[in-house]
N, C-alpha and C positions, 0 to 999 in steps of 0.2 A: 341616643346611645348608639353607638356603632353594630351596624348588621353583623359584624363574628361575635360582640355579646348578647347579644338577641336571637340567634339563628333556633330556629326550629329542631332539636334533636330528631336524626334519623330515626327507626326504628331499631334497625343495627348495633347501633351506640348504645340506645337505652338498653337494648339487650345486653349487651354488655357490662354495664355497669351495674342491670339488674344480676347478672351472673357472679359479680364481685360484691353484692351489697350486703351479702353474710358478712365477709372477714369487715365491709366497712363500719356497721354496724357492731360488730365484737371491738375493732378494735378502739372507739367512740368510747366503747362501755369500758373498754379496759385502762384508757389511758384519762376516763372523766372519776373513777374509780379509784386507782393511784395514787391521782392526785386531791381528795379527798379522803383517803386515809393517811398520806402525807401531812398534811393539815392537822391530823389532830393534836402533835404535838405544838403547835404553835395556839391553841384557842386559851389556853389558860393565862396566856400573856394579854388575849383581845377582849376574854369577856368573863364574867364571874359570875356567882351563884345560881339563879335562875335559867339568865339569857346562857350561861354554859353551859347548862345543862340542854336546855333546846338546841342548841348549836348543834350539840355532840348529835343529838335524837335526829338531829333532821339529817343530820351527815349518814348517820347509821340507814334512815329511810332511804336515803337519794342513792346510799350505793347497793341497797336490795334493791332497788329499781331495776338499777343499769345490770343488775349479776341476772335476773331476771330477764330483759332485753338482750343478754350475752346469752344466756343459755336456748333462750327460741330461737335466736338469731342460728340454732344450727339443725331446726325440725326442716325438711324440704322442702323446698315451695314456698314457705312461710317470708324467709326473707326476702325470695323478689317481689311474692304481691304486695309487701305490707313495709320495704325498706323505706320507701318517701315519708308516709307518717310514724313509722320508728323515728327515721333520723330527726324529723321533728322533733318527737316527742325527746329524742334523745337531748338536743339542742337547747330545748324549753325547760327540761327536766334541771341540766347540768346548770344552767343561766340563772333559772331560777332559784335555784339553792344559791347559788353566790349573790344573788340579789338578800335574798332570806337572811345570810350569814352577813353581807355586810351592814344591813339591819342591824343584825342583834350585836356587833361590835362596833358600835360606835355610830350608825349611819353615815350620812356625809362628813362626818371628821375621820371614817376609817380608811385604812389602805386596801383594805380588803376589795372594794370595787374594782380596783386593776384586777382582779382574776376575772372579770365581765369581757374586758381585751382580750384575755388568750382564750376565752371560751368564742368570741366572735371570731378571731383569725382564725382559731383551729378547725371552725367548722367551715373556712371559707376556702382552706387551702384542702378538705376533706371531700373526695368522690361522690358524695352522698348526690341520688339520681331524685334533683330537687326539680321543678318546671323553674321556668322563666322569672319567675317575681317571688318565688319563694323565700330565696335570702334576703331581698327587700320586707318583707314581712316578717319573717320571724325574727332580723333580728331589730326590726324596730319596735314590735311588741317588746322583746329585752330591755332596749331603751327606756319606752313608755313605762314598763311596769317598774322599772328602777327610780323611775322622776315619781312615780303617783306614791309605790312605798314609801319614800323617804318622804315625802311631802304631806300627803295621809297621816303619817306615823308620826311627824313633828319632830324628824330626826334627820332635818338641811344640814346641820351644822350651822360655819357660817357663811350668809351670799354670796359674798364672792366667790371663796372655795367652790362651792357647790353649783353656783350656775358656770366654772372654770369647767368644771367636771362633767358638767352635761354637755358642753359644747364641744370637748374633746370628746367626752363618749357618742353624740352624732355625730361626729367626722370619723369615728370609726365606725359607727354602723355604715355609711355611704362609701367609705373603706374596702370594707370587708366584702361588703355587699357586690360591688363593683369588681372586687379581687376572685372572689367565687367564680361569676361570669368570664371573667380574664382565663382562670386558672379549667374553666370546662371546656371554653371555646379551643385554650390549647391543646387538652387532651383529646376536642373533636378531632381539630385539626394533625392531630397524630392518630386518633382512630384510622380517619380516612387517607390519611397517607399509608399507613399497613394495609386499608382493605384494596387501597388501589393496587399495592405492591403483590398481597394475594393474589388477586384478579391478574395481574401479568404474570406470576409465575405461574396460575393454573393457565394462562394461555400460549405460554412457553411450552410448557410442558403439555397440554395438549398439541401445540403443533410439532416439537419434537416427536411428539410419538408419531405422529402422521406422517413427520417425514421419516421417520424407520418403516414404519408400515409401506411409504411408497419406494424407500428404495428397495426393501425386501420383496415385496409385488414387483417391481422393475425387476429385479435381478434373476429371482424364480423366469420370469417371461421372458429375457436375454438366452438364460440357459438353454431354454429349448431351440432358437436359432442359430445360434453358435452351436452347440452340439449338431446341429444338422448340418453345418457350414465345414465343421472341423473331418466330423468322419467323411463326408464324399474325398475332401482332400488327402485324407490320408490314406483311402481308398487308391487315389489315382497316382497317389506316390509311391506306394507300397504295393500294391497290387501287380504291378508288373504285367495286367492285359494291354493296355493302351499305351500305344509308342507315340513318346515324347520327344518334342524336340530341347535340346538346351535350355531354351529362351523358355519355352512353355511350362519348362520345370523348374525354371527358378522363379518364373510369375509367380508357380501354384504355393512354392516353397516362401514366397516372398508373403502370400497371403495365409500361409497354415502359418507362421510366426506370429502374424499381426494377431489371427484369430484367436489362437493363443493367449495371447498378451491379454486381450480383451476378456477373454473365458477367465483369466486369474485374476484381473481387475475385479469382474464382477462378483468371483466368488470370494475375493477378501471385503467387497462391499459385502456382502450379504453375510459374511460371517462376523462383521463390526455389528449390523445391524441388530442381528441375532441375539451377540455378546450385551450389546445397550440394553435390549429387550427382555434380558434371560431367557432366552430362549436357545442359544448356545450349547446343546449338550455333547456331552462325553462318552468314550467308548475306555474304559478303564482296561488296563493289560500295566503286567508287570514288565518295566523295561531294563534291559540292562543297557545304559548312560553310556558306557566306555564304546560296545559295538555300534552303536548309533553314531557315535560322532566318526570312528573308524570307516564306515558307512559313506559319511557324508564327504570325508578326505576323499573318498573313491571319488566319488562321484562328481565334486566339484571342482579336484585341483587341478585337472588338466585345464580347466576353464579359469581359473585365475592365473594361471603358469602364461596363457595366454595375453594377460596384461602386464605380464611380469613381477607380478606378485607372488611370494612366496607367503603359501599356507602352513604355519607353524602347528602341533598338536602338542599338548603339553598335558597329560591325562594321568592323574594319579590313579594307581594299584589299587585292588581291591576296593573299588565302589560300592556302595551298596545299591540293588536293584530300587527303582523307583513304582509307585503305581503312578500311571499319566496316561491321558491318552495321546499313542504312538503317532499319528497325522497331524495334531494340533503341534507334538511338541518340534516334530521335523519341520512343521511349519515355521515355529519359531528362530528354530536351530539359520533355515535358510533364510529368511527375513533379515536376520542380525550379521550372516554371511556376505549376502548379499547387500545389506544396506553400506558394510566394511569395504565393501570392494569398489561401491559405488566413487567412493570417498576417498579412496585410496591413489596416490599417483602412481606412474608405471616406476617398479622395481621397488616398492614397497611392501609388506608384510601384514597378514591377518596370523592374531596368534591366537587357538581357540583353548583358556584353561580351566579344567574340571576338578572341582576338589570336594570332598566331602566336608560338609559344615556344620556343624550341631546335627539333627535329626532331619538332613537334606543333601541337597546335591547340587554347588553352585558353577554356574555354566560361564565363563568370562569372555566377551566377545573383544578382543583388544586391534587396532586398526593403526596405523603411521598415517593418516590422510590429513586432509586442513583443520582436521579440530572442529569444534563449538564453539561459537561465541557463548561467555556469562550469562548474557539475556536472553540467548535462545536456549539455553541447555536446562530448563526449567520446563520446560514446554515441549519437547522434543515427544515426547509419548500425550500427545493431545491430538485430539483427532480433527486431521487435514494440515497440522500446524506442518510449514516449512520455513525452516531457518535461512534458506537459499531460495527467497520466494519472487525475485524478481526478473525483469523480462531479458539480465543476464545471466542468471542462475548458470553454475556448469553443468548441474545433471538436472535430468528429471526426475520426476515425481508427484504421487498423488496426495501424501501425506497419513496414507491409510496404514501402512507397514508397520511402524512403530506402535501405532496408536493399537491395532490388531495383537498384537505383543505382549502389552501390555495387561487389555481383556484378557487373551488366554494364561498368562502367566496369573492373574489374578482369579482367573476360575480355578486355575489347579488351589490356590490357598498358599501362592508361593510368591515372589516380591522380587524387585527388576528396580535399576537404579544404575545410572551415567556418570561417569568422568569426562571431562574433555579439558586439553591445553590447546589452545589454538596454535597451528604450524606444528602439533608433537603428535596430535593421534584423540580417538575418543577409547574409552572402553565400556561396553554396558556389559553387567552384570545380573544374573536374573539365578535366582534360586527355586528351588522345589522339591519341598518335603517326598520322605521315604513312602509316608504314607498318609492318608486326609481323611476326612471325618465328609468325605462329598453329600453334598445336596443332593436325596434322591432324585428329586427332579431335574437336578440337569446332569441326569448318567440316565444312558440307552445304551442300545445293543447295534450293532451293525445294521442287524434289518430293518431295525426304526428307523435307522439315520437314511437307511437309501430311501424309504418312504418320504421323506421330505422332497426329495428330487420329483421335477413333473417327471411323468408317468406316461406310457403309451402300450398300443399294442404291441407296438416294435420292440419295445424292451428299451427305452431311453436311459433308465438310470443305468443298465449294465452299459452302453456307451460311453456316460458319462464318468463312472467309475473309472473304465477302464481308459480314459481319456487323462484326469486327474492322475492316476497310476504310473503313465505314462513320463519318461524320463525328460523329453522335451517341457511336460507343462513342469513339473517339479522343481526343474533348475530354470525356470525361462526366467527369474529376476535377475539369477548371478550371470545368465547368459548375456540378458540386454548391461549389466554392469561390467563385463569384462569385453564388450563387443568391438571386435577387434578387424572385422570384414570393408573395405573399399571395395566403392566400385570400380569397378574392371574399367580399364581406358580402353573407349572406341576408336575402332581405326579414324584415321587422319580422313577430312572431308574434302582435301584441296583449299577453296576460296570459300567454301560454305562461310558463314556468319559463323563467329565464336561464344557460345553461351558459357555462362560464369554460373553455377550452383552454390548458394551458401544456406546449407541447414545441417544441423547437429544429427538427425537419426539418420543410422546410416541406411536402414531400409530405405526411407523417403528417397536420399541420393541415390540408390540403385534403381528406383523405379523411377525416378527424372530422368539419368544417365541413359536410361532403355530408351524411356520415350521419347527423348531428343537426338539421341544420337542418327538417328534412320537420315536428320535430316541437317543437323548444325557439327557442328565441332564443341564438346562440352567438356566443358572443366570444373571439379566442387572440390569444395572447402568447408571443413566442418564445425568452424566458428566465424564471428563476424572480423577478427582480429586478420584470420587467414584469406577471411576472404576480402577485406581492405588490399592487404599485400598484393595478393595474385589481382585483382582488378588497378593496381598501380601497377604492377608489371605486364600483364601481359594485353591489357586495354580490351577485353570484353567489348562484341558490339552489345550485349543484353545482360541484365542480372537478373538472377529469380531466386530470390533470399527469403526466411525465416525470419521472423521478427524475434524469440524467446530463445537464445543463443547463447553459450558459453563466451570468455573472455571481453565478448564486443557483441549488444544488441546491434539488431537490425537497421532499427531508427539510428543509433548513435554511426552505425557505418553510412548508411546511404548522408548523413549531414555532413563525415568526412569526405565521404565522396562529391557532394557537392562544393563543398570548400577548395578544393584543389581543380588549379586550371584546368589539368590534364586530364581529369574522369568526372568533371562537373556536369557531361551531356550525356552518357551514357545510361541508358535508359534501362529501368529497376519493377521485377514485378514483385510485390510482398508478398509470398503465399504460405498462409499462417493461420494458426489455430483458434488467434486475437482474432475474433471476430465481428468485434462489437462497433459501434457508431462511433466511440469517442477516439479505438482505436482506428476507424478508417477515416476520421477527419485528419490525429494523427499522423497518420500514415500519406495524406494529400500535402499534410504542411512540410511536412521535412523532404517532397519532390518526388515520391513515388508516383510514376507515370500508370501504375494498375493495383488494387487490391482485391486479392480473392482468398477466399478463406474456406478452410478444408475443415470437411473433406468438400473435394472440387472434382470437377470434371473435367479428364483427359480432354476430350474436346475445345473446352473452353479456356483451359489453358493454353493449348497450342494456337488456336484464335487470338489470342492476346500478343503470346508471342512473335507470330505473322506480322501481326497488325502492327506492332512496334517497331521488329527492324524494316520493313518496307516502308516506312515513317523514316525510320534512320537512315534509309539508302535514299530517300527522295531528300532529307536534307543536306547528306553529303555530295549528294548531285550538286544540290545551290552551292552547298559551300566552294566546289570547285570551281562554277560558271564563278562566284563571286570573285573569289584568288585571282582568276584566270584573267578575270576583267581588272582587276588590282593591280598584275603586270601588266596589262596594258598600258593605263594611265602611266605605269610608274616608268614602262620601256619609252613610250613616247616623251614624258617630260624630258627624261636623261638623254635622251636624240634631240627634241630641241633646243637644249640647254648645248648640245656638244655642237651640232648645228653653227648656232649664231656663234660661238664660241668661232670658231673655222672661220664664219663672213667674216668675224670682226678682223681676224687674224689678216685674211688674204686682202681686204680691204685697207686695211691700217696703212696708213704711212708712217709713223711716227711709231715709236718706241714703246713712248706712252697708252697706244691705244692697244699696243699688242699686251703689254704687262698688266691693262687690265681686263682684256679677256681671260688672260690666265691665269689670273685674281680667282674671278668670277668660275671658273672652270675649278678651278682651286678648291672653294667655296663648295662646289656642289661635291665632291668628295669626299671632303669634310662631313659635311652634312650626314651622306648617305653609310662614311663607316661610323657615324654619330649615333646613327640607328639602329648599326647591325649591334653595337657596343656597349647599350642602353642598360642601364641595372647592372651592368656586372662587378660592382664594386661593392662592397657589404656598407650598410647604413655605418657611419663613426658614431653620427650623433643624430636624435632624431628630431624633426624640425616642431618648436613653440607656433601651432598652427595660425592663431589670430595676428599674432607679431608680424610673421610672414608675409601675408595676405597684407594686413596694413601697411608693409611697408610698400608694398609692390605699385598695393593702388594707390598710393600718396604719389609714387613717382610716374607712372601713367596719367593722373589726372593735371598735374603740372605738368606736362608734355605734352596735354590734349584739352585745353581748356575750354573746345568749343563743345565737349561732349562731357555733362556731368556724371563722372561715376561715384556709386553711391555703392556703401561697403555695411554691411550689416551680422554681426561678426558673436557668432556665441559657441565658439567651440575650443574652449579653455584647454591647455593641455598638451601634450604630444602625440604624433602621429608619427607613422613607423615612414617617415623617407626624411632625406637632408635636406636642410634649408634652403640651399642652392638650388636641390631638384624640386620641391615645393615650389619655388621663386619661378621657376623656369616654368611649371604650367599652369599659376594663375598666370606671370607675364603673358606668355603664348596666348592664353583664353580671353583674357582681358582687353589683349592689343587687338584679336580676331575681331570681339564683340565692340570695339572702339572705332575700326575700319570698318564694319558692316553698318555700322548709325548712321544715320544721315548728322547732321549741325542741327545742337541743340537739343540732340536728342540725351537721351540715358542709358546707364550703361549699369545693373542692378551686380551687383557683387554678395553672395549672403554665406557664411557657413553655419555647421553645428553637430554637434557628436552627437549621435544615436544611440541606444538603451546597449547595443555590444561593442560598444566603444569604438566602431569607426565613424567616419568624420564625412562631412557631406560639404561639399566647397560648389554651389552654381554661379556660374556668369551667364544672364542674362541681359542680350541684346534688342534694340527697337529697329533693326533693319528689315529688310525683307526674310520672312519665314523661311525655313529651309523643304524643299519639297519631299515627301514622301522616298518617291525613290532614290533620292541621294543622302537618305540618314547614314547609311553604311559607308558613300563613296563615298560622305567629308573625310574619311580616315584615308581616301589614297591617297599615294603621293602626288602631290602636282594638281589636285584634285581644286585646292583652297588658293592658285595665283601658280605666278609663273616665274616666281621666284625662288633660290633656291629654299630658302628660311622660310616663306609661307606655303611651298609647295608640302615640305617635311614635318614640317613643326608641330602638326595634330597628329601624326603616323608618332614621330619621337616622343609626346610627350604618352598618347598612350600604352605603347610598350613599357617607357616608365613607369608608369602605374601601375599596368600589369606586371610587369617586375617586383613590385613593391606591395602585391598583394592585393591590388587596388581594381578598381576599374575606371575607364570614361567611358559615356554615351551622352546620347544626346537625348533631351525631348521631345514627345511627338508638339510642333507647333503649326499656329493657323497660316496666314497670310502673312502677319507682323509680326519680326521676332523670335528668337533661337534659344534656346537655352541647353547650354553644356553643362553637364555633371558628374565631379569630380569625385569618386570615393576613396580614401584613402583609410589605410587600414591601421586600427589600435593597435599601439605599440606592445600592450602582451600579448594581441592572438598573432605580431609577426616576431615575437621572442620565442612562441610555443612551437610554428612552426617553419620556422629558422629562416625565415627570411628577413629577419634586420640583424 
């Protein structure tokens, strides 16, 4: 038998079933009962005078049994100790009466033995808390005593029939029997699936609370540092002993912001926490609704005026006063303001309207901004949930605002609820009764609530208070949401190096701007979009970007910027929040030359930055030694080329030999405005890559039979250049790798398209390797013969390429043998950007 019908009941389980063996037992008795008083209209049709009389007698005993077993079944205790042999005895009880009764109606000629089948199935598909072999026994004892009754009693009927009957009634005891086991095992196997599900939700929910407990322990312990950080600064701003310079007062100004910011992070953490925990209480005051939001028009519309938002008030007359409490609800008020503004574009509108609503007061925060999507606007009040969660997002955010909203709207006993059309605006609406029936326990007084605050001799919570109070912390969400300050352009450096700034807070860019300007020339941008442009326009020697950016991440600029010839080398610091392994692997693949993640050290940033352009001025050195030596080659070929031109001239006798120096002279002109000239015609059509290539080498190798070239060709499709110009630099590569072979040798031709759809074309040759230091010269002119077509024709074909989006280089090779490689770029990434 199979280990799940044999398994051993936990303890667990049997508790449980012992917990339920009353109602199983009552209802055994109620439904074996039933259907024995049912019956008794049918017994005068199965049996007569005597045996009817017993019939009826023993039905009358059997169901004083089972009313008897229904009625203990509800003394305490009684059913679990004693439900196994009840249900037995219930079993034996009910079985046996239908053995008894089909006795006395007929024995084996009656029908009456089929009620022997539903008393087996019923007890098999029935909870009853049996052991292991129990339904094997009880109900073959049914069985048994059914074969010996009739057989005993001399009332088989006839053979066949009856030994029919016994053989179907054992295949249902082994049935039933087997079904029972089936039918426990599955209810274990659902037992223990709920107890395991128990077990994870007590262990959610014990780590859920741990983690409120740690962020409320965090946030309590934050408090006291940041209050200690906030007041010295406010001290030295305000205080007016200590003379300041500029610079000194916008450092201090730059970190009483940030501190700020931080001070209302933590205390909207610890007031979610609180909220989770009920721990959250209330300072009850009667408010009058209308001067609050009057209030808060003061107070915030010159700060939206600055985004070019205009704050609408739309406030019905005569409101009625509220009870709430006044900090939580200005809390609200500014969250909903503020979260409006975030979201809003410049010259768009927040319209704030108050109406009375049944026995409340409903607050509508209405916004023109990008909307909601469907599937975020369900979730939008869940805590940490953001709808704009990725590493473009436009704004930022913790995710805790809403969700805090929420909590306090649902502590007053009042209900909060969003619209949003996406591209039309959201509106969230939040109500709150005149007056509430509050939980003592979460209403205190002023003085209990500053008791929560740590404590010192100093008087910390009167700090923190008066901090809180304080008009900067109050409005500092709508402040960072309408934040409208650039940094100041440092004066012109001369020749200094040009650094490029790309991150979204514009604090971060005034403290870059500071601390680079003493020494570079700096420029920021405060998405990845602008800062793409300005680093195509004005070619940055350095970047030092944000990864988590409006319009255009970090990663998706710096891979634009490697795409494009023209700022593929300009070298990129990430300095970002991302701080993690998978984002600095990352951050290595898409060609960021540094990753440092913040918060970071002034020091080691500008180390970085040192390190890099002094990198970049040692390579622009090469680059120029390299140029410089580029015209040489190229000034000397075109001297010797005009040179001989001249002997042949002054030399000549003949007509013929002057016309064809000037052929030849001709030639090299051609050639060299061939180059200046290269790419500038748009793709008509774009060339079938293997077609090409096969034709080229088919004509090459019948023009060169002493060298087998061999073509190996898997790159189906099209590539962004013309047939012609395809033709022109396998020909050129082909014919190189054909003249370099010795007789006899080979001449490998392969292509094949890569997973981003460009195309990879190598010719490899078996002549002499190419040495190290001349990987770069094969690209001069004159470099590859002393003709005009082999001096040019590696120089032409790869500005073609590079025209065409492409590249050529060569491979590093040993002793024997060269290998040129040819990329040619997919014809949609040069549709995308416009070069075919």
């Amino acid at each position: 038998m199979p280990k799940s019908l044999t398994h051993t009941y936990p303890e667990a389980f049997k508790d449980e079933l012992g917990a339920n063996s009353g109602a199983m037992l009552r209802v055994a008795a109620l439904l074996g009962s039933m259907a024995f008083v049912a019956m008794f209209v049918v017994d005068p049709y199965l049996a007569e005078g005597d045996e009817l009389v017993a019939a009826r007698a023993l039905r009358v005993t059997t169901i004083g049994l089972l009313a008897i077993v229904f009625a203990v079944s509800f003394r305490s205790g009684w059913a679990r100790r004693w439900a196994r042999a009840a249900s037995i005895f219930e079993c034996l009880l009910t079985g046996g009466t239908v053995i008894a009764l089909t006795y006395l109606t007929g024995g084996g000629s009656s029908d009456y033995h089929e009620a022997l089948y539903v008393t087996l199935f019923g007890y098999a598909l029935l909870p009853v808390p049996w052991k292991r072999w129990d339904p094997f026994i009880v109900f073959t004892l049914l069985f048994v005593g059914y074969v010996a009754t009739m057989v005993l009693g001399s009332r088989m009927g006839p053979v066949g029939a009856f030994a029919t009957h016994n053989a179907l009634l054992g295949a249902a005891v082994i049935v039933a029997a087997v079904l029972n086991r089936i039918v426990m095992s599955g209810r274990l196997t659902s037992f223990l699936a709920r107890s395991e599900l128990a077990k994870a939700n007590t262990q959610l929910k014990a780590l859920d609370e741990a983690k409120s407990r740690f962020f409320a322990n965090l946030s309590h312990e934050l408090r006291t540092p940041l209050t200690l950080t906030i007041a010295p600064l406010d001290a030295l701003l305000e205080g007016g002993r200590e003379v300041l310079t500029e610079g000194q007062r916008e450092k201090l100004h730059l970190a009483q912001r940030n501190a700020l910011r931080l001070l209302r992070l933590v205390d909207d953490l610890l007031a979610l926490t609180k909220a989770e925990a009920a721990s959250l209480r209330l300072q009850i005051e009667r408010l009058d609704v209308a001067v609050m939001i009057d209030v808060l028009a003061a107070d915030v519309g010159g700060l939206t005026a600055r985004k070019g938002i205009e704050l609408v008030l739309d406030v019905a007359p005569d409101l009625p006063p509220i009870e709430a409490d006044r900090h939580l609800v200005e809390r609200v008020l500014l969250n909903l303001v503020g979260n409006a503004a975030k979201f809003t574009s410049d010259g768009g509108s927040i319209t704030v309207r108050v109406r009375g609503e049944g026995d409340g007061v409903s607050i509508a925060v209405q916004d023109t901004g990008i909307g909601i999507g469907p599937q975020d606007l369900p979730h939008i009040f869940d805590r940490f949930y953001q709808a704009d969660s990725g590493s473009r997002r436009k704004v930022g955010g913790t995710g805790i605002g809403l969700a805090l909203v929420r909590e306090i709207i649902d502590l007053h006993r009042g209900r909060i609820s969003a619209e949003s059309v996406v591209g039309e605006g959201t509106t969230i609406t939040s109500w709150l009764p005149v007056t509430s029936a509050f939980n003592p326990e979460r209403v205190t007084s002023a003085a209990e609530e500053a008791g929560d605050l740590p404590t010192s001799s100093d008087g910390l919570p009167e700090w923190h208070q008066a901090i809180r109070s304080a008009r900067s912390y109050r409005l500092q969400g709508i402040d960072d949401a309408t934040e409208r300050r650039i940094a100041p352009r440092p004066s012109h450096k001369g020749n200094a190096p040009m650094v490029l700034v790309v991150e979204d807070n514009p604090d971060m860019i005034r403290f870059l701007v500071a601390l680079l300007a003493s020494d570079y020339n700096v420029l920021s941008a405060q998405n990845g979009q602008d800062g793409l442009r300005m680093a195509i326009e004005r070619r940055p020697d350095l970047i030092i970007s944000d990864v988590m950016m409006p319009e255009m991440n970090g990663f998706e600029m710096l891979e634009r910027l490697r795409a494009d010839q023209a700022t593929h080398a300009i070298p990129l610091i990430f300095l970002t929040a991302r701080g993690s392994a998978e984002d600095r692997v990352l951050g290595r693949q898409v060609g960021a030359e540094t990753y440092l993640a913040k918060p970071f050290r002034s020091e080691e940033l500008l180390a970085a930055v040192d390190a890099l352009l002094s990198h970049q001025h040692d390579m622009r050195d090469d680059a120029t030694a390299h140029h410089d030596e580029a015209l040489l080659f190229l000034a000397s070929g075109v001297a010797e080329q005009i040179a001989r031109t001249l002997a042949a001239l002054e030399s000549a006798g003949a007509d013929d030999a002057r016309e064809q120096a000037l052929v030849g002279l001709a030639a090299l002109a051609a050639q060299l405005r061939a180059v200046t000239q290269v790419g500038a015609e748009p793709v008509a059509a774009p060339a079938v890559v293997d077609d090409c290539v096969r034709s080229v080498v088919a004509d090459l190798a019948a023009a060169h039979p002493d060298v087998a070239v061999h073509a190996t060709l898997d790159a189906p499709g099209l590539a962004a250049i013309a047939p012609d110009e395809l033709s022109e630099v396998v020909r050129c590569l082909v014919a190189r790798a054909i003249a370099q072979s010795p007789p006899h040798a080979s001449v490998q031709v392969a292509t094949e398209r890569q997973p981003n759809g460009a195309v990879i074309v190598r010719v490899h040759d078996e002549g002499p390797g190419l040495p190290a230091r001349d990987v770069e010269r094969v690209f001069f002119a004159f470099y590859d013969g002393d003709d005009a077509a082999r001096g040019l024709g590696l120089v032409r074909i790869r500005r073609l390429l590079e025209a065409r989006g492409g590249a050529l280089t060569v491979a590093p090779s040993g002793l024997i043998g060269t290998t040129f490689i040819a990329r040619l770029a997919s014809q949609d990434a040069a549709i995308a950007d416009g070069t075919a």
